[in-house]
PAVOMI-367631 format. One record per residue: residue in three letters; x, y, z of N, C-alpha, C in turn. Coordinates in nm, 2 decimals. Atoms other than C-alpha are relative to their C-alpha. Layout:
ala,X,Y,Z,X,Y,Z,X,Y,Z
...
//
This chain:
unk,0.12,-0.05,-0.06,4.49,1.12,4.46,0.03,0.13,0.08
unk,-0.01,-0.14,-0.05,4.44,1.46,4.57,-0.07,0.08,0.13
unk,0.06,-0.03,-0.13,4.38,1.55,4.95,-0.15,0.10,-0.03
unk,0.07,-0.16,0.04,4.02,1.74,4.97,0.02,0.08,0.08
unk,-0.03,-0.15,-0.02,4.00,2.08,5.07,-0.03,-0.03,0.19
unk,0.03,0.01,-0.15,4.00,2.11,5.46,0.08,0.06,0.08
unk,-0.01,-0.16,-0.06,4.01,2.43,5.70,0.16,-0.04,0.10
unk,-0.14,0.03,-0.13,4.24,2.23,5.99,0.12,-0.04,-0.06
unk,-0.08,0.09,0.04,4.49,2.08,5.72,0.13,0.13,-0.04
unk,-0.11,-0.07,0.04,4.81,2.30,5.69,-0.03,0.08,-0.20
unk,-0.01,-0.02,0.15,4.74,2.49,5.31,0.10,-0.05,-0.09
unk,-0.10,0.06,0.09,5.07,2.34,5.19,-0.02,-0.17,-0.01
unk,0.04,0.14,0.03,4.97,1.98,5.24,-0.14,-0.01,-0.06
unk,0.17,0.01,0.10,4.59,2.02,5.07,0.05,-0.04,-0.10
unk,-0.04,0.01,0.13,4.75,1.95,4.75,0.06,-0.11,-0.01
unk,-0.14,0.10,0.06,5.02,1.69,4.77,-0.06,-0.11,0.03
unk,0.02,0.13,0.03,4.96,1.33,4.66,0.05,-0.13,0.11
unk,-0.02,0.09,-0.14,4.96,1.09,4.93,0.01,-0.15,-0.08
unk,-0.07,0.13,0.05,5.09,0.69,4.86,-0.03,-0.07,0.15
unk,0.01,0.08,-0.14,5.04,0.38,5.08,-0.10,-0.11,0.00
unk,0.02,0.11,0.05,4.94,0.07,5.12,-0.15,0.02,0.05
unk,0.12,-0.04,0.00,4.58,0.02,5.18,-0.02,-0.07,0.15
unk,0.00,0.01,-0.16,4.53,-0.03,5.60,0.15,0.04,0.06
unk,-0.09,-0.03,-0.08,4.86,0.05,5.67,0.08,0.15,-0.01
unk,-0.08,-0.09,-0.04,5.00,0.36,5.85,0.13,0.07,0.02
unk,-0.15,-0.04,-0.07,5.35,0.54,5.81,-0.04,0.17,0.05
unk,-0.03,-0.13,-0.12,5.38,0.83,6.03,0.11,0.12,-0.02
unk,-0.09,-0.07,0.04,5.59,1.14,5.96,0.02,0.08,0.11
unk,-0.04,-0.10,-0.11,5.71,1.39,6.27,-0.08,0.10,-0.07
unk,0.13,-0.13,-0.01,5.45,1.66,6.31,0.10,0.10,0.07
unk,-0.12,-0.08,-0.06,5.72,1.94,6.33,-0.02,0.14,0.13
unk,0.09,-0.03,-0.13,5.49,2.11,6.61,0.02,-0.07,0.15
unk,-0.03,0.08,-0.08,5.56,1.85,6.82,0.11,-0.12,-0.01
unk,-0.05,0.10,0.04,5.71,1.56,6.91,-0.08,-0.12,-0.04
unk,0.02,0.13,-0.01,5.49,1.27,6.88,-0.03,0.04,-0.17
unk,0.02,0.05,0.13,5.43,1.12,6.52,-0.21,-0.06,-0.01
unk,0.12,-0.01,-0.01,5.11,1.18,6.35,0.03,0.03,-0.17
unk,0.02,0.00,0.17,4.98,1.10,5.97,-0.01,0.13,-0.05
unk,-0.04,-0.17,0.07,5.02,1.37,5.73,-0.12,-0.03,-0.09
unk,0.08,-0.03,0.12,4.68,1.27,5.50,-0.13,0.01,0.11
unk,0.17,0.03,-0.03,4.29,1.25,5.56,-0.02,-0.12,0.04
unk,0.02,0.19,-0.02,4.28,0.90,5.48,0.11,-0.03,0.09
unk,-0.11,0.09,-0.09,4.45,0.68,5.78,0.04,-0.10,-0.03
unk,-0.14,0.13,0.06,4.57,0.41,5.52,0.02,0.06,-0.12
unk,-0.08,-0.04,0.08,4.74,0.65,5.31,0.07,0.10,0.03
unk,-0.13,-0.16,-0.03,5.04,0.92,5.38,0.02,0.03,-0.14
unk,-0.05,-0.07,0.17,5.20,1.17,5.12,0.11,-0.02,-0.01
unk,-0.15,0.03,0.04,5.49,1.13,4.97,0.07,0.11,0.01
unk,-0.11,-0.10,-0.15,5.76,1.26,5.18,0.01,0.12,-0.15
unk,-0.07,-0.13,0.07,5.88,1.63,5.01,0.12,0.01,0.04
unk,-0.13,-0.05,0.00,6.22,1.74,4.92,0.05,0.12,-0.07
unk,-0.02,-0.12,-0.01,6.34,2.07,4.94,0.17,-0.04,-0.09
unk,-0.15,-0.02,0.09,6.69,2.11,4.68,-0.01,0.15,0.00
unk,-0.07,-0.11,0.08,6.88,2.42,4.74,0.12,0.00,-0.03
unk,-0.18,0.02,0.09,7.18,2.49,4.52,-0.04,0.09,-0.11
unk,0.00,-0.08,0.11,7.28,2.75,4.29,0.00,-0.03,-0.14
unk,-0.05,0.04,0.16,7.35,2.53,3.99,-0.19,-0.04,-0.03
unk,0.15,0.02,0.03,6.98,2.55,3.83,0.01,-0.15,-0.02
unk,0.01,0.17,0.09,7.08,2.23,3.61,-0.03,-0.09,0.08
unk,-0.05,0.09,-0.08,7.18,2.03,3.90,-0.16,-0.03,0.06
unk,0.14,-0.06,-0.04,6.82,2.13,4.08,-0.10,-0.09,-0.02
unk,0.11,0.04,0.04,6.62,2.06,3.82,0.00,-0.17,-0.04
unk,-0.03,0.15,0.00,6.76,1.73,3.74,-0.02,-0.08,0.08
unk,0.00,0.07,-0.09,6.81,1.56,4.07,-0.14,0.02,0.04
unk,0.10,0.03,-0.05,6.44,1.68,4.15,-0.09,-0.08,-0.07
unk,0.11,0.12,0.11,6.31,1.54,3.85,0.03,-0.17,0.00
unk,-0.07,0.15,-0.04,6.52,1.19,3.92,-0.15,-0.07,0.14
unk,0.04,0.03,-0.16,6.34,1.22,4.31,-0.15,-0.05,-0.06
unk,0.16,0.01,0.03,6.04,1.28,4.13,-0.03,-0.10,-0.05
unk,0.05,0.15,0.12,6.01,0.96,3.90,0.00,-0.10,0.10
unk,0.04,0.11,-0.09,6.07,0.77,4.23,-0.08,-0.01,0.11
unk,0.11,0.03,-0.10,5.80,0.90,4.41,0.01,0.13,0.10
unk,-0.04,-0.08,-0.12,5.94,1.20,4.59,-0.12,0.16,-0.08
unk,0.09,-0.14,0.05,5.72,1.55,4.62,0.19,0.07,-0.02
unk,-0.10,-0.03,0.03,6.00,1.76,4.50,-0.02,0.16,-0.03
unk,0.02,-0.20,0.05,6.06,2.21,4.48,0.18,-0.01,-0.01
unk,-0.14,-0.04,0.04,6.40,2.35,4.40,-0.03,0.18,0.02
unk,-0.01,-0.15,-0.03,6.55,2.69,4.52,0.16,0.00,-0.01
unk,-0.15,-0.03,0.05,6.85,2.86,4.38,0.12,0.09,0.11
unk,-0.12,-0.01,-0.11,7.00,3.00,4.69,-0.04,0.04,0.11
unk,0.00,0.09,-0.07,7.04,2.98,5.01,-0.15,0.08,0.07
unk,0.12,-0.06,0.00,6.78,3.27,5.09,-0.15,-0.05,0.01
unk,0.11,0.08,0.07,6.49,3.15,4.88,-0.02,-0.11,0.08
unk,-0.03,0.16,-0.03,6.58,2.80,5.00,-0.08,0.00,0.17
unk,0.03,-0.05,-0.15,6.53,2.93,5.38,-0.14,0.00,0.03
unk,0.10,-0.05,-0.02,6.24,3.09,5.30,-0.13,-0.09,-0.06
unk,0.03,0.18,0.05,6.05,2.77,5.10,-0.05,-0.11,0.13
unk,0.03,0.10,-0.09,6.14,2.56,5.37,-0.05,0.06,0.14
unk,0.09,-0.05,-0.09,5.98,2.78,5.64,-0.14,-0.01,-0.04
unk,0.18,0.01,0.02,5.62,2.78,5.44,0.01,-0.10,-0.05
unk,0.09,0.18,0.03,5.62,2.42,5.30,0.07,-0.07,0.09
unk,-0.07,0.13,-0.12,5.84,2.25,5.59,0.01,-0.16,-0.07
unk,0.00,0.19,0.04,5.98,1.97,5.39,0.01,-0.12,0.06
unk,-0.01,0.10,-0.10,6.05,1.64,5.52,0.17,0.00,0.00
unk,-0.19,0.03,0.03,6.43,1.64,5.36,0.03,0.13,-0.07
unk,-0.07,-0.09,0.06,6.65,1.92,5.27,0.12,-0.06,-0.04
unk,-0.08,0.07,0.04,6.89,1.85,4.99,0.12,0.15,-0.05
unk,-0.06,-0.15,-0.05,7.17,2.17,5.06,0.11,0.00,-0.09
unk,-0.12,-0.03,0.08,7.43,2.32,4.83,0.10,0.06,0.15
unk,-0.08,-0.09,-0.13,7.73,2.48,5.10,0.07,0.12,-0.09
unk,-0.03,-0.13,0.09,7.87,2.74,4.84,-0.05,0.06,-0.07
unk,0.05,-0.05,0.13,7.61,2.97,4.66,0.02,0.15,0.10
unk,-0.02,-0.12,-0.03,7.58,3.33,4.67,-0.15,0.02,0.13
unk,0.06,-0.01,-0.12,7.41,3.51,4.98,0.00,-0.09,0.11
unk,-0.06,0.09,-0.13,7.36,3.28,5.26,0.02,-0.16,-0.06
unk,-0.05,0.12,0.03,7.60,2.98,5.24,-0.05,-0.13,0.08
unk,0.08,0.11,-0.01,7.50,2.64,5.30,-0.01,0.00,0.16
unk,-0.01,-0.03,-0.12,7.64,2.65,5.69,-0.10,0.13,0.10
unk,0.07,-0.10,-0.07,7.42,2.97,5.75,-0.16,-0.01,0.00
unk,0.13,0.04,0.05,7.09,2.83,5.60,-0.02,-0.10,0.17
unk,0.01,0.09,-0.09,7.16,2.53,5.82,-0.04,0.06,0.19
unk,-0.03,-0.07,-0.17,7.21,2.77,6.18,-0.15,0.08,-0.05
unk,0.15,-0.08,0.02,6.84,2.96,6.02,-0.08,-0.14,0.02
unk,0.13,0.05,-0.01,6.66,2.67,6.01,0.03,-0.10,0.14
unk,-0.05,0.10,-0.16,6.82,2.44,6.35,-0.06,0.11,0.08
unk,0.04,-0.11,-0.09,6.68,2.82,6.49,-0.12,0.01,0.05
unk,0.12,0.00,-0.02,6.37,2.79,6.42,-0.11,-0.12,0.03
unk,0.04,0.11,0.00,6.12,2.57,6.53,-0.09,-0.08,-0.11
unk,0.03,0.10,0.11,5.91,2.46,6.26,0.10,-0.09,-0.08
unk,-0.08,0.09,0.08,6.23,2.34,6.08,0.09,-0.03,0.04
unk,-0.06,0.04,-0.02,6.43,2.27,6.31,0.05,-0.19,0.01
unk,-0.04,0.12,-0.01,6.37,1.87,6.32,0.00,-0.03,-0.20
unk,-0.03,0.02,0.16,6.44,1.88,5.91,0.09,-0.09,-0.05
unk,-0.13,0.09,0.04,6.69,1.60,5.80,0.06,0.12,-0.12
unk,-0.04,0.00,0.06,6.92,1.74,5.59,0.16,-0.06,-0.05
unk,-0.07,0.09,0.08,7.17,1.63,5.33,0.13,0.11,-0.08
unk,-0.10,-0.14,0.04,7.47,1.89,5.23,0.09,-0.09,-0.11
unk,-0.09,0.08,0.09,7.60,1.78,4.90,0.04,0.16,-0.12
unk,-0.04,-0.16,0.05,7.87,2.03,4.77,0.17,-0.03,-0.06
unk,-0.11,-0.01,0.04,8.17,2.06,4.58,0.14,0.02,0.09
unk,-0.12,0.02,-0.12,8.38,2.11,4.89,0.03,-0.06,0.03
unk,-0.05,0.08,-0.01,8.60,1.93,5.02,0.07,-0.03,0.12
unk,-0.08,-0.01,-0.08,8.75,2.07,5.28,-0.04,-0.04,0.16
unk,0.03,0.04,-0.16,8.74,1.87,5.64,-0.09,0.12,0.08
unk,0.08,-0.09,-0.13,8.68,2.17,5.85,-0.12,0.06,-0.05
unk,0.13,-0.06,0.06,8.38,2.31,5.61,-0.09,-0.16,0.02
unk,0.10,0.11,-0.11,8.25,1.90,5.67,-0.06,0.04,0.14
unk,0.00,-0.03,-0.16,8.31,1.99,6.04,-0.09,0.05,0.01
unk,0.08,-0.17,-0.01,8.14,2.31,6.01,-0.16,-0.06,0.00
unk,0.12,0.01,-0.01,7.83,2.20,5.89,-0.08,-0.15,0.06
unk,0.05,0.10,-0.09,7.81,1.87,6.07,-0.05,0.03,0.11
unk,0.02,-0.04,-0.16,7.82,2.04,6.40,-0.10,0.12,0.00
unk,0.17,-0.07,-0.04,7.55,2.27,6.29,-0.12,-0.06,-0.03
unk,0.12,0.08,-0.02,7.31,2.00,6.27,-0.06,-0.07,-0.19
unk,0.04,0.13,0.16,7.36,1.82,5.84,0.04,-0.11,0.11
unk,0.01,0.15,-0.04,7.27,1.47,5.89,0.07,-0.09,-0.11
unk,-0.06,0.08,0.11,7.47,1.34,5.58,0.06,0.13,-0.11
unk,-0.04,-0.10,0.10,7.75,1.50,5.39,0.09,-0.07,-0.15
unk,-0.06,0.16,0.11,7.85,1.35,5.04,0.02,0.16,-0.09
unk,-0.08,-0.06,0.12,8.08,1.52,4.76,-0.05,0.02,-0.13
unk,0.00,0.00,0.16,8.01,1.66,4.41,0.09,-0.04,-0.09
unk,0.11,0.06,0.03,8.03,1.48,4.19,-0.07,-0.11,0.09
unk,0.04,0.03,-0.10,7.81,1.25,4.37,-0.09,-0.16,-0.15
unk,0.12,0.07,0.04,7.57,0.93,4.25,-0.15,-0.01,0.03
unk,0.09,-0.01,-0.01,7.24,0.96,4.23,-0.07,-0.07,0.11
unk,0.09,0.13,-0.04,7.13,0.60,4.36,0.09,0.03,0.18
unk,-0.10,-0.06,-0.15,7.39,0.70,4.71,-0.09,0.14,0.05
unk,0.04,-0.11,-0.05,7.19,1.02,4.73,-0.16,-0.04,0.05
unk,0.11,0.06,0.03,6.85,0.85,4.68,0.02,-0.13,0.13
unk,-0.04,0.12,-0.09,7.00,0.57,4.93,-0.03,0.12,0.12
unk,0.01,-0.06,-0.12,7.05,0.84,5.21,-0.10,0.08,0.05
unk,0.12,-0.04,-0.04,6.70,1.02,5.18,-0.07,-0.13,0.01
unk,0.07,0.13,-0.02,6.56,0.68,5.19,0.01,-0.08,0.18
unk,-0.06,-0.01,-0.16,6.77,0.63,5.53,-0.05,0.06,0.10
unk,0.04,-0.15,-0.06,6.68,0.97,5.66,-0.14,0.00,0.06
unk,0.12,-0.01,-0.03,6.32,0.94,5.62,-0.10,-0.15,0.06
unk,0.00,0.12,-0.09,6.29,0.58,5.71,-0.15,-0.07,-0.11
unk,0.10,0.09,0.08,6.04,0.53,5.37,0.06,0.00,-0.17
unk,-0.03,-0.03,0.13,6.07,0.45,5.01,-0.07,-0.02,-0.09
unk,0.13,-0.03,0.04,5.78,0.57,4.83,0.00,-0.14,-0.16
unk,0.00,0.06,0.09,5.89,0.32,4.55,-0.02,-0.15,0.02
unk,0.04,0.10,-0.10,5.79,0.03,4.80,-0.12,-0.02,0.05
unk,0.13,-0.04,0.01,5.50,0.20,4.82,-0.08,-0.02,-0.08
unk,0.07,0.02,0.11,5.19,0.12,4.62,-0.10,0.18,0.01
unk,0.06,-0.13,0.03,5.03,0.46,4.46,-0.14,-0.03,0.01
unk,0.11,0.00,-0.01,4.67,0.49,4.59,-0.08,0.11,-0.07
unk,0.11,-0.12,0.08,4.40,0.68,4.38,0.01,0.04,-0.13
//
């Protein structure tokens, strides 16, 4: 079902497919504020949380969004860390899923752009990267990733931790409309 058109509704949420059970409310962080406040029209239906994938490996991208996607997830992909930055400033996803070594800005410096700013500063994200090394964990723990897991990686683990993160799992969800 497809939000209608409406002047007060953010232009990046008009479009996206909302899910949910029929009287009942889940609530998403209104990144404006603090209190929690539905993301559709209808008040017994939300949209299905978005996930932002940056990472230079196209393949990796397009795959893991298309995985998110079959289980319900809104899903964009951006090839580095730039783009990625700039994405998650105009659609404000709910989950960022972060490479830490691509070319221009590295995963650590994406993370200190968006903790910066307020729209995206309350953003879960998820740093899954070929690295290995403790103090690059460190690094980007203590600039505000909420979960850091190794390449190669398992899908159903990665899929487990945005499910954690966002506290829903659209596949739990019944698809309205």
């Amino acid at each position: 079902m497809t939000n209608p058109s409406n002047d007060s509704q953010n232009p990046s949420e008009r479009n996206r497919k909302c899910i949910g059970k029929l009287g009942e409310k889940i609530y998403f962080r209104d990144p404006a504020s603090v209190n929690l406040k539905p993301r559709c029209l209808e008040p017994q239906l939300i949209m299905a949380p978005a996930i932002l994938h940056i990472d230079d490996d196209k393949d990796l991208v397009e795959g893991l969004t298309a995985r998110l996607g079959h289980r319900g997830f809104e899903t964009e992909g951006a090839f580095n860390g730039l783009s990625g930055f700039k994405k998650a400033e105009q659609s404000v996803p709910d989950l960022i899923v972060l490479d830490y070594d691509m070319p221009g800005l590295r995963g650590d410096q994406v993370i200190e752009e968006l903790k910066a700013t307020p729209e995206t500063k309350h953003i879960p994200i998820i740093v899954l990267t070929a690295v290995s090394n403790s103090s690059v964990k460190e690094k980007l723990m203590d600039r505000g990733a909420d979960v850091f897991m190794k390449k190669p990686f398992k899908f159903e683990e990665v899929h487990d931790n945005i499910v954690e993160l966002l506290g829903v799992d659209p596949r739990e969800t019944a698809m309205v409309g």
